[in-house]
N, C-alpha and C positions, 0 to 999 in steps of 0.2 A: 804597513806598520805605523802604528798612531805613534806622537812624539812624543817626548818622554816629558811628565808634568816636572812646573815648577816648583820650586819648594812653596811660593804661597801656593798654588793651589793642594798642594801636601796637606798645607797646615787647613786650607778652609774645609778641607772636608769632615772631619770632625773634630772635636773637641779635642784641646790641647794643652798641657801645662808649662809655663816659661820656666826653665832653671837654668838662674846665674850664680857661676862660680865665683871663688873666693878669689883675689890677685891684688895683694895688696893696695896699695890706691888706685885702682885699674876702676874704680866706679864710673868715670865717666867716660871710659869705653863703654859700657853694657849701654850708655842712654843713646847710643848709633842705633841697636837693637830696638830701642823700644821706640826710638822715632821711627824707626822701619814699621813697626809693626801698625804704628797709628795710621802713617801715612797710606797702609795699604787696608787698611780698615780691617786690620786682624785681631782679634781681642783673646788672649788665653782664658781659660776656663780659672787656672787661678797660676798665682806668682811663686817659685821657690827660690831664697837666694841665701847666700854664705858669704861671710864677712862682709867686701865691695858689691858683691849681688845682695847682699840684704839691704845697704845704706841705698841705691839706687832701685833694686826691687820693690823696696817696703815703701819708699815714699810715691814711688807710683801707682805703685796698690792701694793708697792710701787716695789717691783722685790727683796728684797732681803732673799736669800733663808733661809729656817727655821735653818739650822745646826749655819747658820752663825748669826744669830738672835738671836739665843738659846747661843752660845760662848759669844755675847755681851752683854746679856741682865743679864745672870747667874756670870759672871765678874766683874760686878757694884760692887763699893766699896764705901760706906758713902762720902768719900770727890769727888765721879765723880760726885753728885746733890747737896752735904752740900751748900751753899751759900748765912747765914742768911740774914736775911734783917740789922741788927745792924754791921753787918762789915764794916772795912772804906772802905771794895771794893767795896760793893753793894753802900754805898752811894755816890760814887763817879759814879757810874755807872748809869748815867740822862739819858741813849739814851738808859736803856733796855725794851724789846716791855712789859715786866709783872706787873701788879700794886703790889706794895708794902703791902700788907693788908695780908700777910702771913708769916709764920717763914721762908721759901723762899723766894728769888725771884722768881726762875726757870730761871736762867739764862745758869746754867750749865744742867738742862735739854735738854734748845732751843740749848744749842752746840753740847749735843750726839746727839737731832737727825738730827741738820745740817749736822754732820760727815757723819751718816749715812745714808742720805737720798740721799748725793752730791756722796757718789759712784755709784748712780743708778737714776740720773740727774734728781729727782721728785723734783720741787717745788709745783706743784698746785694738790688737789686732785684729778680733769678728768684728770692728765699725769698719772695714773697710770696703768699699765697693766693690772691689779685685778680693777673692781669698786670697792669704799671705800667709806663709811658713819662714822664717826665719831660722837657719840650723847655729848649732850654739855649741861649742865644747863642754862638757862638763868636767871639771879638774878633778875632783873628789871619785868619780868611777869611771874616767879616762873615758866616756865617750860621749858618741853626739849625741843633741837634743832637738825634737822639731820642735819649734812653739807656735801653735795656731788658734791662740788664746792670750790675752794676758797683757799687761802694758805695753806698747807697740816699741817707745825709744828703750827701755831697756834692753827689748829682746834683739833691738836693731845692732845697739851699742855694743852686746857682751859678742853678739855673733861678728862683731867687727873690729874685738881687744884682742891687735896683735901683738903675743906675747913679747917682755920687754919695751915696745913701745907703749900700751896700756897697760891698768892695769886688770883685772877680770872686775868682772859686772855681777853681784849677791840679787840673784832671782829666786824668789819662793824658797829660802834658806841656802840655797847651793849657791858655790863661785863659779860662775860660768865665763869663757873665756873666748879665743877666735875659733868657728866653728871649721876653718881649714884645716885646723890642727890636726883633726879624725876624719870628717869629711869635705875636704875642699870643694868637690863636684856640686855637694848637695842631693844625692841618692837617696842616704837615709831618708829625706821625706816624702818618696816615690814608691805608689806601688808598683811591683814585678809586671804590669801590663800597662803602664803608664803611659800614655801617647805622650813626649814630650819635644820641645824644642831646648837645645841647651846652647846657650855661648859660654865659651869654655875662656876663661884668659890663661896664657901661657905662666908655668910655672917656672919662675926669674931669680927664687932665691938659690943660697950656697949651700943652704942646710938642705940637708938629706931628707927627701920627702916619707911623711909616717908610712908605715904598713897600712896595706887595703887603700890607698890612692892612687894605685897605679891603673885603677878603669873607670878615666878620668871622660876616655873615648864610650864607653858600654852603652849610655842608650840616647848617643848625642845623632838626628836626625840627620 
């Protein structure tokens, strides 16, 4: 009887997709995964991630390595995003891209990841070296969005405005919002034979999880 393989050799034999779920600020769990994956020299075919998987998804996709994503994302301190909406700063601030309908703006969100996306010169999501899908709620026809085009911190931002604490992100005329909301997992941007790897983070809030997130488990390896 031969032994039974390891998940990396699962994952080297053919092509793979990484999907990370949504979990509030749980982003810097998902960069455990993606140092795993460097260190074992496994590279996905391309990145899916939802709200904390898009914030850590996208900028790795985007070229910048896990060690270093993992230093900056584990670093964050309350005043690197604090930036109510009742401050005189935010209300002086007419020209920021975020609607106002949150304890946020995310103003200081769109600056860490301008910082960090401008050291590895990605503005749009096809500049990436990794494809990236970012899943996005859409509030106006209640569901989700993949976006695998198109400004990369917006689509990062709206898929990671958790409602009440931000406020939704105006993409392409729509208010787009936390892509948890419809689809935490991140399925929507997988096709039905998708070889995938997924890290799931555990769902921590009070509120009653939407309908159709309950196969959170469906094509997790």
């Amino acid at each position: 009887m031969s032994a039974p393989r390891s998940h990396g050799e699962w994952l080297a034999e053919q092509p793979f997709t990484l999907v990370l779920s949504a979990g509030f600020f749980g982003f810097y769990a998902h960069t455990g995964v993606l140092l795993a994956l460097e260190q074992s020299g496994l590279r996905p075919r391309r990145v899916v991630g939802t709200s904390a998987g898009a914030i850590a998804g996208g900028m790795w996709a985007a070229g910048l390595p896990a060690s270093q994503l993992a230093a900056t994302l584990a670093s964050l301190r309350r005043d690197d995003f604090w930036d109510p909406t009742w401050s005189r700063q935010s209300r002086e601030a007419r020209d920021d891209p975020g609607t106002p309908l949150g304890l946020l703006r995310g103003r200081k969100l769109d600056e860490l990841l301008a910082t960090s996306l401008a050291e590895v010169g990605v503005e749009h999501i096809e500049d990436c070296p990794l494809p990236f899908a970012a899943v996005t709620h859409e509030l106006r026809r209640r569901r989700p969005v993949v976006h695998e085009r198109g400004p990369i911190r917006p689509a990062i931002r709206a898929s990671a405005a958790l409602p009440v604490m931000f406020g939704p992100v105006r993409i392409a005329g729509s208010l787009h919002a936390d892509g948890g909301i419809s689809d935490r997992p991140g399925f929507s941007a997988l096709a039905d034979d998708e070889r995938c790897l997924y890290h799931h983070l555990p769902h921590q809030s009070r509120w009653p999880r939407p309908s159709g997130n309950d196969d959170d488990e469906r094509r997790s390896t």
